[in-house]
C-alpha positions, -999 to +999 in steps of 0.1 A: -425-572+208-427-535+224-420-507+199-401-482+219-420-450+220-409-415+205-385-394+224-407-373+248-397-334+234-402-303+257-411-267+243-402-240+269-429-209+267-410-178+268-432-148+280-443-122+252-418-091+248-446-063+247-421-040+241-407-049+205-429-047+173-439-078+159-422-087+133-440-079+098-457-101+071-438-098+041-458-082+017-436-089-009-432-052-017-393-036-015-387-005+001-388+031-019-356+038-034-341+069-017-344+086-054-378+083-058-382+106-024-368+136-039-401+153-046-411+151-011-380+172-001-385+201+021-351+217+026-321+215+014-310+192+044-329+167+031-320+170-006-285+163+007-293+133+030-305+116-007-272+131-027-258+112+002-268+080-008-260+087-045-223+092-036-225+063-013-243+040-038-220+055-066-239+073-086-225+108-077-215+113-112-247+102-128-259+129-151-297+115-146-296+115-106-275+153-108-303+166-131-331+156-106-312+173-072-303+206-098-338+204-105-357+205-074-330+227-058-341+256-085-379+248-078-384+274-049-350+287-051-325+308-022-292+314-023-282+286-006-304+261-030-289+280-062-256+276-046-256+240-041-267+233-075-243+256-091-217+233-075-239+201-088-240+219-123-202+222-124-198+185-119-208+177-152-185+176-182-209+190-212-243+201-195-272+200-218-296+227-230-321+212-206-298+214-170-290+246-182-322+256-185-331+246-150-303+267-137-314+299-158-348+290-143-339+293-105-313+323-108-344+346-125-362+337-095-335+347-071-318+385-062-289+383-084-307+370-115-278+383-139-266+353-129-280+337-151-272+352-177-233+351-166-239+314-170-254+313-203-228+335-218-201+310-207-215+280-218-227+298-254-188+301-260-187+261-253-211+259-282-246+253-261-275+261-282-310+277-268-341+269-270-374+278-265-377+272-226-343+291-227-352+328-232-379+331-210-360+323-182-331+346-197-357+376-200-375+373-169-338+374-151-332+406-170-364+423-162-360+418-128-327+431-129-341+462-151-311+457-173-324+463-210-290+464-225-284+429-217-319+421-224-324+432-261-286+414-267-307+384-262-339+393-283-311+397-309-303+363-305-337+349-305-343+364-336-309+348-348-329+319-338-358+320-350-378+319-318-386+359-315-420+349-321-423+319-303-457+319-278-429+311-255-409+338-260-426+369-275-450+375-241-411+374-220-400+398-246-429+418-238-426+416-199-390+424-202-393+457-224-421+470-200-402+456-165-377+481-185-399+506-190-395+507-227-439+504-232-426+519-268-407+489-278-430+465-258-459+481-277-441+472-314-434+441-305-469+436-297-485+450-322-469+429-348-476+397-337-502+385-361-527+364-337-519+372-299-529+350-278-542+358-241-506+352-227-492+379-248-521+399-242-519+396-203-482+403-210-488+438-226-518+446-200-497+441-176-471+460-188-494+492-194-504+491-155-469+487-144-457+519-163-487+539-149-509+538-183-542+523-171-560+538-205-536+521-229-542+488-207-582+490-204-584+501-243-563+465-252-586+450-229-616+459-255-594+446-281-594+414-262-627+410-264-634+420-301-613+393-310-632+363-290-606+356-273-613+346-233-593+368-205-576+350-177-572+355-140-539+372-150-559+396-169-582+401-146-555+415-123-541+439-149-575+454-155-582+462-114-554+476-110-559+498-140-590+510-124-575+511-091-550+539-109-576+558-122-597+557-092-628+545-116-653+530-095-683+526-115-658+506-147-644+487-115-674+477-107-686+466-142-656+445-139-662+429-104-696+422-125-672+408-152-657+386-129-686+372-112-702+363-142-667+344-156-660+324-125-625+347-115-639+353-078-631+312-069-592+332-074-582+345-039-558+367-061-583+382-081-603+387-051-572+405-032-571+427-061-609+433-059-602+448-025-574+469-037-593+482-066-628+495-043-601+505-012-582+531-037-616+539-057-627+555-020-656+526-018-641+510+017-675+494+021-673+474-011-639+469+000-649+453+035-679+433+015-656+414-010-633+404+019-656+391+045-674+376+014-634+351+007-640+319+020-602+315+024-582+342+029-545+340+027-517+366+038-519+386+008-559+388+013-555+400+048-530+424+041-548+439+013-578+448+041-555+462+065-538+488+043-573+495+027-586+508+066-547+523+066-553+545+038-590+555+047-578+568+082-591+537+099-561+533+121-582+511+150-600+492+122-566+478+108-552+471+139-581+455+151-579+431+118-543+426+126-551+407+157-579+388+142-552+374+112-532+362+148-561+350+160-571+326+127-532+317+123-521+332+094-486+342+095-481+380+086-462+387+055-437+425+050-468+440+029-489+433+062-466+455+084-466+482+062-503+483+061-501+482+100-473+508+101-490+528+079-524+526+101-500+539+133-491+563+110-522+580+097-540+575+128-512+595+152-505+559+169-470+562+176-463+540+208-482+513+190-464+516+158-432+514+177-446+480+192-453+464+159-420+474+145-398+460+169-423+429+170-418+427+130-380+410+141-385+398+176-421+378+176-423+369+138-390+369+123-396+391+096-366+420+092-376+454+085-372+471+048-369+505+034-408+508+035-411+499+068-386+523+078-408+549+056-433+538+076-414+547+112-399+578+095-434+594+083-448+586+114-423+600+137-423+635+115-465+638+117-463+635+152-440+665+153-410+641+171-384+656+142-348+652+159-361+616+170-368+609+136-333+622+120-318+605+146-341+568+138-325+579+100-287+585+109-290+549+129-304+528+099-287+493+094-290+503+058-276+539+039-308+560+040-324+564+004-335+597-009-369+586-007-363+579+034-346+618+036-379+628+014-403+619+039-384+637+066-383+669+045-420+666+043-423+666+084-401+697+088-424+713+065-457+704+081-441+714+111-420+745+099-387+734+111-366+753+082-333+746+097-340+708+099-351+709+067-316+728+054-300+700+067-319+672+054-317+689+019-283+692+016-282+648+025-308+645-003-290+663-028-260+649-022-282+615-033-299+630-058-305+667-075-329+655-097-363+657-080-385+686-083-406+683-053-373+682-032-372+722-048-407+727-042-409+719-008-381+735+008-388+767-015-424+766+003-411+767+034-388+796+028-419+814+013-437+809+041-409+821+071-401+853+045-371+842+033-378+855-004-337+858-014-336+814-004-367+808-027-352+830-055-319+810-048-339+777-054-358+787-084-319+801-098-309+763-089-338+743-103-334+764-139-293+756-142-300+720-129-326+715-158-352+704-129-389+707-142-419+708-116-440+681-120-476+695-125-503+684-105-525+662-117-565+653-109-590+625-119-625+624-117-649+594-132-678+609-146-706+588-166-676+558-166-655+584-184-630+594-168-615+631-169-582+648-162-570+680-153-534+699-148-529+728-124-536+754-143-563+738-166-591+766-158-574+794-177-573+773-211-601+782-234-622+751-241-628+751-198-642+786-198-675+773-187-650+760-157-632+787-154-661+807-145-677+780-127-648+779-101-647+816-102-681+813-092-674+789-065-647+805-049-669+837-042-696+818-028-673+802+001-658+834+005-692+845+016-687+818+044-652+820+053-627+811+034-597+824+030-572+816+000-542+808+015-513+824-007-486+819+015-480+789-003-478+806-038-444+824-040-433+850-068-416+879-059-429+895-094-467+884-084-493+905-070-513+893-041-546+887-072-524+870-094-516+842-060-551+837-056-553+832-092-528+807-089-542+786-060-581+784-078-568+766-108-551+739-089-566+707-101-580+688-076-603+722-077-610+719-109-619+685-108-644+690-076-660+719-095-664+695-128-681+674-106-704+696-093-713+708-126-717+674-139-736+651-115-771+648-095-771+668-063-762+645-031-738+624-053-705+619-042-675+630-059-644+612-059-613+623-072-577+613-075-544+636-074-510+625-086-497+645-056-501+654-020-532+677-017-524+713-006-536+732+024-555+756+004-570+729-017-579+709+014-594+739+034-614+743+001-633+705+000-641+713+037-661+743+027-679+727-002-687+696+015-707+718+041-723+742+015-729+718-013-741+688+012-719+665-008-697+639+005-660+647-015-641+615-012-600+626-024-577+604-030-538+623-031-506+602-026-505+597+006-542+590+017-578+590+014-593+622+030-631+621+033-650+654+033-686+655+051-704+683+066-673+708+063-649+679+085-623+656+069-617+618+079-581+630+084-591+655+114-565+673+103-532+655+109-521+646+072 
């Protein structure tokens, strides 16, 4: 009997679609929740995309998912961040110490950090306690704000506390008094903590710098160290930039030592401010060494370098640099364009300064700031374009600080332009009355066109105003002690050996030219001896001549002024650095001018 045989089946071979994936292996693994990819956010845009889901997966109101988008919208905050999670922040019923502490967090990072302490005001009232990530935040927000009113309400309240003297808290305290400048109250505070650590420490150093008292911060520095306890990079920061102040190369260099020998120069900050430090001690070389010695060089790094060739009258040099950041990539930062502005400036470059201003907006998105307009202004006026320059002033996007009408007061001295300068001194004291060099200036310009009854009238104003002159001020390291001296210094008696040293010195350049310039030295009751009296004692004199006295032949002396240098005093260094052989490196608020061989580095044009 046959069997009948299977049914015969046919399989149709369909050709390969090379244009679809294949389909994968399950791997058994689910897909990342949406949550879980909040830490990789970028933007905002994408911190929404995931609130999206929440809403759409109902969990819009959940107080765990709303702390994680407040909290990585006040990570890096901006306004539009701090916005959206003020909004988040308001959803919830009875916020926590711990949201609110996020939200304090952000605002003190952002410009309107009183914010913050709007919000904390409000929700103190609804019974929300701080704690000791609280006041920090709260601080910081008020130092940035410089509002100390507000700020000691609140170290009233952490004493109220108890957490004054939290590690937390007492360094923000600190940073806050000194961000005020309040050192005095900074300083108590400081002083009765019984075992600072190197926070508080750092906090106080800081401070000292900040408020122009490098001595006070160098001398808490050896206080550090007798108490074993190990600086940070943060302290290493505070200490170059005391040194930087004081123009003290050889103690700056001890440090760069220091820092060697401790590991700090693997910080590219600490090596950014190891280039600030040798740039404003006058050393450019050591300056140029540290930098090409970085292995990675960010903005900062690079913009340091520039402004150090800026200041030394290297205007090609920094330019030059500018194009190589381009060239390796790095995006230029606002403190880069000053230092490039300031290059144009120094260095008479006006066409290309104009070119890297207008570039600042149109090539790298970067809008200009009152600096930068500084910047435009000071170069403008050196260059002797002054009606360009009050006209670049009166069409500022922004209402022209006293600072901005400052610099243009300066140029119509340089250049002589008295009516000018009337005008722009009548728009600065509408600003502010308050400034003696404003006085100063314009009253040396008077002096010097004859117009005796105007400086007599200024003088008159200055007294009923209750406006002091601000003395001039010198600095010279000597031995890794460094001295000062005031205008004026070289009449007291414990300098008579100075005194007659300068006398001294001024006879013997006599002999080869000079001539005291008393024109700027104005007193109708003063005889034309008692001016030239006047000009010798000026300090950055009196500093040079302490140096002469003081160090090996062929050294060079370096020496910082608080203000600009004056044409008498500047005329002076030229003489000694030709007679003496020294090199005279002077460091006044504007620039570095380098005296060799009877020329300055300026050629001039300062």
């Amino acid at each position: 009997m046959a069997t009948a045989s299977p049914p015969l089946t046919t399989t149709t071979l369909s050709q390969p679609n090379f244009n679809t994936k294949s389909p994968r292996k399950p791997t058994g693994e689910s897909p990342p929740h949406p949550l879980s990819l909040l830490s990789k956010c970028t933007s905002l845009k994408q911190l929404k995309q995931i609130q999206a889901y929440s809403i759409k997966t109902r969990l819009q109101n959940d107080v765990f998912v709303l702390s994680k988008l407040i909290n990585l919208c006040t990570l890096q905050p901006t306004s539009s961040s701090m916005h959206h999670a003020h909004l988040l922040f308001d959803q919830i019923p009875q916020p926590d110490i711990i949201l609110f502490n996020y939200m304090a967090r952000g605002y003190s990072r952002t410009n309107t950090p009183l914010q913050a302490v709007l919000l904390f005001a409000q929700h103190l009232c609804l019974g929300l306690a701080p704690d000791y990530y609280t006041f920090p935040s709260l601080l910081k927000a008020c130092a940035n704000a410089q509002v100390i009113k507000e700020g000691m309400q609140l170290h009233c309240l952490a004493i109220k506390y108890g957490l004054n003297r939290d590690i937390y808290v007492s360094p923000a305290l600190i940073n806050m008094y000194s961000e005020c400048n309040d050192m005095g109250s900074a300083r108590f505070l400081f002083d009765r903590i019984l075992e600072p650590c190197v926070v508080t420490y750092n906090a106080i150093i800081t401070g000292y710098v900040r408020n122009s008292q490098p001595n006070e911060a160098l001398s808490l520095f050896r206080k550090l160290q007798m108490q074993d306890i190990k600086p940070t990079d943060v302290t290493m920061l505070g200490l170059l930039s005391a040194c930087a102040l004081l123009g003290a190369l050889d103690l700056g260099k001890w440090i760069h030592e220091y820092v060697k020998g401790n590991g700090f120069d693997e910080y590219v900050k600490v090596n950014t401010a190891l280039i600030d430090m040798y740039a404003k001690c006058g050393s450019l070389e050591d300056a140029v060494s540290v930098f090409e010695s970085m292995v990675f060089r960010d903005p900062q790094a690079w913009s340091a370098m520039i402004m150090a060739y800026a200041i030394h009258g290297h205007g090609k040099k920094a330019i030059s640099l500018f194009e190589e950041m381009t060239r390796a990539q790095v995006q230029p930062d606002k403190i880069t364009f000053i230092g490039l502005l300031y290059a144009c400036n120094h260095s008479g470059l006006v066409e290309e300064g104009y070119k890297y201003f207008y570039s600042m907006r149109n090539k790298y998105g970067t809008n200009p700031g009152i600096k930068h307009y500084g910047c435009m202004l000071d170069m403008l006026g050196r260059a002797g374009h002054l009606e360009d320059a009050y006209r670049f002033i009166e069409e500022l996007p922004v209402k022209p600080t006293p600072l901005l009408w400052r610099i243009l007061l300066a140029a119509c001295s340089s250049h002589g332009n008295i009516e000018l300068g009337k005008r722009v001194i009548e728009r600065i004291f509408e600003l502010d009355e308050s400034h003696s060099g404003d006085y100063v200036i314009f009253s040396n310009m008077c002096a010097r066109a004859g117009r005796g009854t105007d400086v007599t009238y200024l003088r008159k104003l200055m007294k009923e105003r209750g406006v002091v002159k601000l003395p001039g001020c010198s600095l010279i390291e000597v031995n890794n002690v460094v001295h000062e001296f005031f205008s004026g210094d070289g009449t007291r008696m414990e300098y008579r050996e100075l005194h007659e040293a300068v006398d001294k010195l001024v006879e013997e350049l006599k002999l080869v030219g000079y001539v005291p310039d008393t024109s700027l030295v104005f007193h109708s009751d003063m005889e034309d001896g008692e001016k030239e009296s006047s000009l010798r004692y000026h300090s950055e004199k009196l500093a040079i001549a302490f140096g002469l006295l003081n160090t090996p032949p062929g050294t060079t002396i370096r020496v910082v002024k608080n203000l600009r240098v004056c044409g008498d005093c500047h005329s002076t260094a030229k003489f000694i650095s030709f007679i003496f052989g020294r090199q005279i490196i002077l460091r006044d608020v504007k620039r570095f001018h380098h005296f060799e061989g009877g020329k300055c580095s300026c050629g001039d044009y300062w």
